[in-house]
Structure formats: structure tokens, C-alpha cells
C-alpha positions in Angstrom: 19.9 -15.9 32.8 16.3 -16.0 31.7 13.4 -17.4 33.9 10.6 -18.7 32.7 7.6 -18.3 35.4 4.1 -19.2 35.1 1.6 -20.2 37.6 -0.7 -23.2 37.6 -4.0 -24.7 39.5 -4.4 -28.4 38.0 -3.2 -28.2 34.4 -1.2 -31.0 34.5 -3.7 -33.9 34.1 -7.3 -32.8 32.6 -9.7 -35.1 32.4 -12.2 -33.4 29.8 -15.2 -35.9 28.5 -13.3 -38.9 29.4 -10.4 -38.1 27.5 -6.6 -36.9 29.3 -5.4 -33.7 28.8 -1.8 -33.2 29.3 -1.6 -29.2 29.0 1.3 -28.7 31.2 3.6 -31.4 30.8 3.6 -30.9 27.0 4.5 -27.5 27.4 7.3 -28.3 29.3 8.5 -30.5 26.6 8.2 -28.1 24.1 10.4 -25.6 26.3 13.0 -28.6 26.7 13.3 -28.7 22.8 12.9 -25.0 22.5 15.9 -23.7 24.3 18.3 -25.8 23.0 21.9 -26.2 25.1 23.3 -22.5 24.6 20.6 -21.0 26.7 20.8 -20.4 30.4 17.2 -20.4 31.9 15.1 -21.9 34.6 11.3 -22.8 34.9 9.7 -21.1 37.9 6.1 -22.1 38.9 3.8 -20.6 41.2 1.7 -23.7 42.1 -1.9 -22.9 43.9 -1.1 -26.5 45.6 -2.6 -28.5 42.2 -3.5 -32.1 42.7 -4.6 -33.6 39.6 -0.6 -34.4 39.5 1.4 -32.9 42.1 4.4 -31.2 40.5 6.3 -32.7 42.9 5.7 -35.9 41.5 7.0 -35.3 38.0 8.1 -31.5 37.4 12.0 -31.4 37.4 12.5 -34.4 36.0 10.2 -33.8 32.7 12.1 -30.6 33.0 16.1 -31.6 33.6 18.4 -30.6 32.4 16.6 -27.0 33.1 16.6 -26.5 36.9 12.9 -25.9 38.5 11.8 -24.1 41.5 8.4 -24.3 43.0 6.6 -21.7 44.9 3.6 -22.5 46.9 0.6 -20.2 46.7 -2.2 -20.5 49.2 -6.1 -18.7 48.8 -8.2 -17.8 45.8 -6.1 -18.3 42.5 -4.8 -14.7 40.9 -2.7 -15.7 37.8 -1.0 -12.1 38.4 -0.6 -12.7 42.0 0.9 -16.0 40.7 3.0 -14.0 38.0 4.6 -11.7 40.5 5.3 -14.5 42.9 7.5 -16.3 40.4 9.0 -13.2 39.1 10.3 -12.8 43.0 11.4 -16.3 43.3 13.6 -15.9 39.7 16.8 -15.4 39.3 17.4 -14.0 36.0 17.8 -10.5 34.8 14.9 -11.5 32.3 11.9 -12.9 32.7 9.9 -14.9 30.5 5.7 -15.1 31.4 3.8 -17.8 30.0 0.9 -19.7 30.7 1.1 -23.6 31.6 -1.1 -24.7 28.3 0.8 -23.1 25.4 3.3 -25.0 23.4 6.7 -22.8 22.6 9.2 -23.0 19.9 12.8 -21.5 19.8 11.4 -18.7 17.1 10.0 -16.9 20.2 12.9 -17.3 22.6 15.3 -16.1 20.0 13.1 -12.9 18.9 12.4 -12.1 22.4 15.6 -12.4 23.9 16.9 -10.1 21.1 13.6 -7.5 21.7 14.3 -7.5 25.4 18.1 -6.7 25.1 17.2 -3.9 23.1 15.5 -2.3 25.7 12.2 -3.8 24.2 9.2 -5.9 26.2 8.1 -8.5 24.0 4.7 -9.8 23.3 4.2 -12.4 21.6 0.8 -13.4 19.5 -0.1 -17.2 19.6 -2.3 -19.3 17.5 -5.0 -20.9 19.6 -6.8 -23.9 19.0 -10.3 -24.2 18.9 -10.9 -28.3 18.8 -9.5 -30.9 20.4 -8.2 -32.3 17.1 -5.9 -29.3 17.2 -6.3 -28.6 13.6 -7.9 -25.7 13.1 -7.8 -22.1 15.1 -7.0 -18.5 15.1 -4.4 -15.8 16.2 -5.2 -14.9 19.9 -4.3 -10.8 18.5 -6.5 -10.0 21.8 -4.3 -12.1 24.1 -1.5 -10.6 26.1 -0.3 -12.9 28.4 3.2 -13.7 27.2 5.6 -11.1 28.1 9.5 -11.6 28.0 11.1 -8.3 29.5 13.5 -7.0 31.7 13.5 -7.7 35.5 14.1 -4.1 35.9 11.1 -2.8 33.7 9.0 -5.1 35.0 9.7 -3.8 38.6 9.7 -0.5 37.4 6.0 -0.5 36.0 4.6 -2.8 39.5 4.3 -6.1 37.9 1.1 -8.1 37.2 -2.2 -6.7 38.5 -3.4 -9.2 41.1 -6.9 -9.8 40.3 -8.9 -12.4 41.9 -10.9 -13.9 39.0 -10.1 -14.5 35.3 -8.9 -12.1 32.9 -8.2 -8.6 32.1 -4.7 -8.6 34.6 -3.0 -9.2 30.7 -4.8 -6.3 29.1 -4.0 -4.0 32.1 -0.5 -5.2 32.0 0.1 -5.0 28.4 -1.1 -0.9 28.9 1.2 -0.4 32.1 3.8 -1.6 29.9 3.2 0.2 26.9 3.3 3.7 28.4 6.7 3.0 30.1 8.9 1.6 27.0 8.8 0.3 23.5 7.1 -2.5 22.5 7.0 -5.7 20.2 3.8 -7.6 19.1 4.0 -10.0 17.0 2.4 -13.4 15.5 5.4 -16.2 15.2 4.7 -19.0 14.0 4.9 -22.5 16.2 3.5 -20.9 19.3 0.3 -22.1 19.8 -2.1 -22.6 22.9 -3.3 -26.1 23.4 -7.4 -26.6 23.1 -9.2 -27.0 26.7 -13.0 -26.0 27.2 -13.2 -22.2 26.3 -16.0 -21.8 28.6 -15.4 -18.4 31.0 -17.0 -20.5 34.0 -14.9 -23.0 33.6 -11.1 -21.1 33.6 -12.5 -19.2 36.5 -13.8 -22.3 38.6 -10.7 -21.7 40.8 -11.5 -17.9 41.1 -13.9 -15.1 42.1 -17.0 -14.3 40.8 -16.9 -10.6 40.1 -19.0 -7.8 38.5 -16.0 -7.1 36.4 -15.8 -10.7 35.5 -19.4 -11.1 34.7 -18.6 -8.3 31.6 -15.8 -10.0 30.5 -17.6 -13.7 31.0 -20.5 -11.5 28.0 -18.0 -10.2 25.9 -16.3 -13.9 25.1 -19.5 -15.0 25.1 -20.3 -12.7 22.3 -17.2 -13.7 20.7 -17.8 -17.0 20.9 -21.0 -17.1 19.0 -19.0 -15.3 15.9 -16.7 -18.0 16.1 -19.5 -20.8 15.9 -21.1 -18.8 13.1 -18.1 -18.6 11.6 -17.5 -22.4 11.6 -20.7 -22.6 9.8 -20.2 -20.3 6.8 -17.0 -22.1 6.3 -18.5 -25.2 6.2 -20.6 -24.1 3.5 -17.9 -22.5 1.9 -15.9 -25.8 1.3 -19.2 -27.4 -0.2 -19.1 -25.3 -3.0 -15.4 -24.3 -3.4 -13.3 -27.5 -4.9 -10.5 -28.8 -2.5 -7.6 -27.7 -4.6 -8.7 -24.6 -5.2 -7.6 -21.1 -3.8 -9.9 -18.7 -2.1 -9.8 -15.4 -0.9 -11.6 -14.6 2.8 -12.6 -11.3 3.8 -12.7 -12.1 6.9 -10.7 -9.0 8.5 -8.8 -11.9 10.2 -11.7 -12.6 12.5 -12.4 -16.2 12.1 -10.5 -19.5 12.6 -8.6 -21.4 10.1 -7.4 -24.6 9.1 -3.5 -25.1 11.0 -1.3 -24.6 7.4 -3.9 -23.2 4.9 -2.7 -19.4 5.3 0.7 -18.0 4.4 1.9 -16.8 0.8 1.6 -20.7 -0.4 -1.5 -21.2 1.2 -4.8 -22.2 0.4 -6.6 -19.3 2.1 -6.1 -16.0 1.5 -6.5 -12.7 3.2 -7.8 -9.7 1.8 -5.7 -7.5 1.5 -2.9 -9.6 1.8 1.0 -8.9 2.5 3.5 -11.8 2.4 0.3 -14.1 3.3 0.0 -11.8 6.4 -3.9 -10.0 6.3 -2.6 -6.1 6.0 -5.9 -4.4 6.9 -8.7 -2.5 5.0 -8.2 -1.0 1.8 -8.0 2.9 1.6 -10.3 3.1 -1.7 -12.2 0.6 -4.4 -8.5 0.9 -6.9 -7.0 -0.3 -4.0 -9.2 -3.1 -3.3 -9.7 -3.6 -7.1 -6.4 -3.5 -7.9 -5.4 -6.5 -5.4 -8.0 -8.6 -6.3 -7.0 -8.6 -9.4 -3.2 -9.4 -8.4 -4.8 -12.3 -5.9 -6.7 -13.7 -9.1 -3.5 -13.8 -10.8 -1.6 -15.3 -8.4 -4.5 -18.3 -8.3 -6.8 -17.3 -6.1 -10.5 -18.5 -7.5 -13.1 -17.8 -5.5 -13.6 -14.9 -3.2 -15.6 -15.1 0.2 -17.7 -12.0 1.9 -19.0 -13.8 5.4 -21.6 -11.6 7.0 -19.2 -9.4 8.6 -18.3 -8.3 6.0 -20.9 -7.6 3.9 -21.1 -3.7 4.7 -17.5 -4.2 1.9 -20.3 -4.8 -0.6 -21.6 -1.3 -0.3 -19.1 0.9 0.9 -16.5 -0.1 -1.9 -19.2 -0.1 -4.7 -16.0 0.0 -7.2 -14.9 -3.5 -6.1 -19.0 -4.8 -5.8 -19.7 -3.7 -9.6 -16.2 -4.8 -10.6 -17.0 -8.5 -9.4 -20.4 -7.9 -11.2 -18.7 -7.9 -14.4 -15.8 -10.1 -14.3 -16.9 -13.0 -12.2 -20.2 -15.0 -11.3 -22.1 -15.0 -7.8 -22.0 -18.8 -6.9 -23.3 -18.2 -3.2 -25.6 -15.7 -1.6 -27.6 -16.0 1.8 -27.6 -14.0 5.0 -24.6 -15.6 6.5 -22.1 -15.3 3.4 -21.5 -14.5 -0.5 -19.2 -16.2 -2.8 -17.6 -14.9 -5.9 -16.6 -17.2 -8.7 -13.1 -15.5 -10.2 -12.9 -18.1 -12.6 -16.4 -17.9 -14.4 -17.9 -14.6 -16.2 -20.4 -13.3 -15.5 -23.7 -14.1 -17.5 
């Protein structure tokens, strides 16, 4: 059997600007139409005695056919004391951790399931939202908070750290894990994490307030201002760039996209690219030359530097004085630079 635990404190009904946010009772629904009938599996949630909508209330039947059991927690919420008390109140052989606010699809159950019988722990990569429109976002790469694995590995490396304030217990984890037995991380597609207010404060009003969270409150901070930054040199990326056309973002897979505009087919892409997949830095300026040159044939025609990174400009000099010649500078400012692949330069 697999068991599905995760632990909650008042995700059930948000109220956020007057408008309802139903985190965990859609993703319930999505593990209802994930599973299909074939799979033998149970929800277990460690509740920190929520009451925006007492599971009680609704729970097992949004849930049913899939049996539910509810632990009570009591004190200062610890999503990996929460963690661990599910995982003792399971009664599979695998175990399945996932937060209340992500939605699932049967792509991860079916690759983890098969990772985790090989002797694997599974991690997988979800795309986060960043608005409430759900429309755009980015791969959470940094996140490692799902975890399907064996009840026996999971004993054997002392479960979840039980930290008293948000984050870090899945980066810890993820390191425990890693040194005891092979690994899977991987982005699927369909997984993604609902949007809720990104502010640190605000996840940890139910915990602590640390030292150690304090550092990690600065460094999303600090991401979050690249990500605002980012929305704006995106924005003035699509005033010059025509809808319908293809562009290429060398972005080093740092900033959010559009839901549906990357893959092979799609109408951003990464640089280098792999199957629509960003595959990292190029080794040399041929390499970099070389795959612009097969993105330009394959329609991409524009090709966007934001400001991180603009050091590309200088250290592959090949690639810079190569766009020189075969393409015209359409953008330039201290926030981004766009190429024209289409137009010679002048």
C-alpha cells in the first residue's frame, strides 16, 4: 500500500484579499483523479487542529473512496514533526510526502512508485505558481518537499528534521537521504503548487521565529526581488517581440514563465536547449554558436540576454561578435538585451 501523509494548519479555506482559496481540498481532488482504481493508498494528515474548515467536517468524504486517517497535533506547527507523525500513523510499506497546496497528477505516482521499488527515493520537481491567475510560474528546482520512498529507508535515515519554524527541514532531508541510497529528481509535468502569498512571514505565522529562520526569511527575500525584476524585463520583452514569434531566453532557467510556452513546440526557448528541457551552460563560443544557429533554424527569432546574464556577452566573445554580424540589437538597457535573428545587421 502507499500512504500519502502531509500535515496541515488552515489550508483548507484561505481567505486572501477577499477572495477563497481552496488549497487543500483541490489537492485532494487532484489525488482522487490521480490514482485511478488499481492503486491501493490512503491519505494520512497530521492536522495542527485547523479551523478555517475542520477536516472533520469535509475530509473523507472529498476523499472516498480513498480511506483517511487524521492525527492530531498539539504546540508550535513543525511540518517535519508533522511529517514523521503521519509516517507513524501509515500503514503502507511506502510513503508518499506532500504538502496540502500542490496539485498531483498520476505522471508522478506512476514514476515514483516505479523509482521507489527500485530501491530509489523519489523527488519530485514541481512548477509553482507565482499569481493568483495561475498562469505563469517556475520550476521550484530548490524545493524538496515531496519525497515517495520506502518506509524502511525512511526509518533508516531518522525521518524529517523537526524544526519549529519554516523551512530548511526539506533541504536537510533531501541530504540525509541522499548519502544513504540512490536518488531521482526530476521536473514532471502536471504537478504544480497552487499560488498563496509567498511572503516568509506569512507561511511561518504558525511557527517560531528563529535566527536560522531570519537567514532563510533574507535569502527568499533576495530571490524574490529577481523574480519581480524578472517580471519586468519580460514585460518589456513582449513589447517588442511580436506574439507569434519564437524567442530564445538565456535565462539559466531562473525566471518564471508563461504555463505552456516552454517545451520543444514552445514559444520560449532555453539556451542551450535539449528536448525543450534548458541543458546548462555551454562548454565553449562553437558550442554556443553552433546551437544558436540550430535554434534559428528551427524558428527561433529573437534571442533575450536579461541582466543575469549579461557576463555571456563577455565571456563567450565568439557567440557576442557572431550576433554582431548576423543579427541586429533591437533592445539594450541595464535590465536586458535583445537580438533580432531575423534582421542583419547594418
Amino acid at each position: 500500500m502507499l500512504s500519502i501523509c502531509t500535515t496541515i494548519k488552515n489550508r483548507s479555506r484561505l481567505t486572501i484579499d477577499g477572495r477563497e482559496l481552496a488549497l487543500f481540498p483541490r489537492c485532494v481532488e487532484s489525488i482522487k483523479a490521480s490514482v485511478g482504481q488499481n492503486l491501493s493508498c490512503e491519505l494520512v494528515v497530521a492536522d495542527w487542529h485547523s479551523d478555517d474548515w475542520p477536516l472533520e467536517e469535509w475530509l473523507r468524504k472529498a476523499a472516498s473512496p480513498i480511506p483517511v486517517t487524521i492525527v492530531q497535533l498539539e504546540g508550535v506547527f513543525s511540518r517535519g514533526k508533522g511529517l514523521n507523525s503521519a509516517a507513524r500513523a501509515a500503514c503502507g510499506n511506502l510513503l508518499f510526502f506532500v504538502d496540502t497546496d500542490v496539485l498531483l497528477t498520476s505522471a508522478v505516482f506512476l514514476s515514483g512508485l516505479e523509482h521507489a521499488r527500485s530501491g530509489k527515493a523519489y523527488f519530485p520537481i514541481l512548477y509553482a505558481f507565482d499569481s493568483r491567475e495561475e498562469k505563469t510560474g517556475l520550476w521550484s528546482d530548490g524545493g524538496y518537499g515531496h519525497c515517495l520512498i520506502r518506509r524502511a529507508d525512511f526509518e533508516a535515515v531518522g525521518g524529517w528534521p523537526e524544526y519549529s519554524s519554516w523551512g530548511r527541514e526539506d533541504k536537510d532531508f533531501w541530504a540525509t537521504v541522499t548519502a544513504h541510497q540512490p536518488v531521482v529528481r526530476e521536473r514532471v509535468s502536471g504537478f504544480y503548487h497552487q499560488w498563496h502569498p509567498e511572503d516568509p512571514d506569512w507561511k511561518n505565522r504558525y511557527g517560531e521565529k528563529s535566527a536560522v529562520f531570519e537567514r532563510t526569511k533574507a535569502r527568499v527575500m533576495e530571490f524574490q526581488q529577481e523574480v519581480t525584476t524578472a517580471r519586468e524585463v519580460l514585460a518589456e520583452v513582449e513589447a517588442v517581440v511580436p506574439a507569434e514569434s519564437r524567442y530564445i531566453l538565456v535565462d539559466e532557467d531562473r525566471f518564471p514563465k508563461p504555463a505552456g510556452s516552454q517545451g520543444r513546440e514552445g514559444r520560449v526557448l532555453p539556451f542551450l536547449e535539449r528536448d525543450g528541457e534548458y541543458w546548462g551552460i555551454p562548454a565553449d563560443d562553437p558550442t554556443a554558436v553552433s546551437e544558436l544557429e540550430r535554434l534559428r533554424a528551427r524558428g527561433a527569432r529573437y534571442i533575450v540576454f536579461p541582466w543575469i546574464s549579461f557576463w555571456w556577452l563577455k565571456h563567450f566573445s565568439g557567440l557576442n561578435q557572431h550576433l554582431g554580424s548576423t543579427s541586429t540589437k533591437i533592445l539594450d538597457n541595464e535590465k536586458v538585451v535583445v537580438f533580432d535573428l531575423g534582421a542583419l545587421a547594418g
